[in-house]
C-alpha positions in Angstrom: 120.3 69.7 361.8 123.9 68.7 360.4 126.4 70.3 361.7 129.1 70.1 358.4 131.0 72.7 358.7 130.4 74.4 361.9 132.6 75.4 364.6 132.4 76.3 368.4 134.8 79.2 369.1 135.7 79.2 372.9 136.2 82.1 375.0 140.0 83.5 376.2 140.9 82.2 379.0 142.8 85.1 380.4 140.6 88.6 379.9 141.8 91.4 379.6 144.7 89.6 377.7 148.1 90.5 377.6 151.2 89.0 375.8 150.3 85.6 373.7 146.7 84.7 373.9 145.8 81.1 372.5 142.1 81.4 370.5 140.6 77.6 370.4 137.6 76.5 368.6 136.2 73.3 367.7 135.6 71.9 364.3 133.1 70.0 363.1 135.0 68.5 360.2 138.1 70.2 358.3 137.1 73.4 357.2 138.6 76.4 355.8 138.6 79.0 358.7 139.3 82.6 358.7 140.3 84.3 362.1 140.6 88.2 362.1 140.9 90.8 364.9 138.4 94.1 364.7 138.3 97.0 367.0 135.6 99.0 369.0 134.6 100.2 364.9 134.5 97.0 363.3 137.8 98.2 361.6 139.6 94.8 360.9 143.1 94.8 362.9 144.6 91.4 362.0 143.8 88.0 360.2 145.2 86.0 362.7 144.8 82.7 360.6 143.3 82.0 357.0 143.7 78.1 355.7 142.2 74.9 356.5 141.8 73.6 359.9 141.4 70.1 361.2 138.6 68.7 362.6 138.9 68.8 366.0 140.5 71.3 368.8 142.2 74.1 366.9 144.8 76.4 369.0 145.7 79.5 367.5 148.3 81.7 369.3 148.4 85.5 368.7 150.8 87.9 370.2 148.7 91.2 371.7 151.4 93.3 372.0 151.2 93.9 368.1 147.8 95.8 369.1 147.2 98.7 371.3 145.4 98.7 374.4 141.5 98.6 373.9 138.5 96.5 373.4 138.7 94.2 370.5 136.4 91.3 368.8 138.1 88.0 367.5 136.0 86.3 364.5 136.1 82.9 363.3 134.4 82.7 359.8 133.7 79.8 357.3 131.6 79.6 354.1 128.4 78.8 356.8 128.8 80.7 360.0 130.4 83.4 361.9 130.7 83.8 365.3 132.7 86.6 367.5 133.7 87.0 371.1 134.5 90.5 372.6 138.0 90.9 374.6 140.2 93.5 376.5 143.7 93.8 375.8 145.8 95.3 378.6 149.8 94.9 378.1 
């Protein structure tokens, strides 16, 4: 199995999260990568990032405070796969 344009998308390293979180996922080549923020109802909160990536570790820094308190799903998306991960915010 190839694994063109896949990425791994790694989990926070401080949950719940407050102030700047850093999202980082791992690319399998350059790759055109969407990154959005939903809520608890799959309402979309943010795209965090939309453009091409490089292959390789990808740090993304978001600023929670622009979200209220909750449980929220971060989303990286390409023309091949999606993949979420479920965080708290508490600032």
């Amino acid at each position: 199995m190839s694994t063109e344009g896949f990425l791994v998308l790694h989990s926070l390293e401080e949950d719940p999260a407050s102030g700047e979180v850093k999202f980082y996922m791992e690319l399998s080549n350059d790759m055109l990568v969407k990154l959005t923020v939903y809520d608890e109802a799959n309402t979309m909160q943010r795209v965090i990032k939309d453009e091409l990536l490089t292959q390789g570790g990808n740090i993304i820094p978001f600023d929670t405070t622009q979200l209220e308190n909750g449980t929220y799903y971060y989303e990286a998306k390409t023309d091949v796969q999606k993949t979420s991960k479920k965080f708290e915010i508490k600032n």
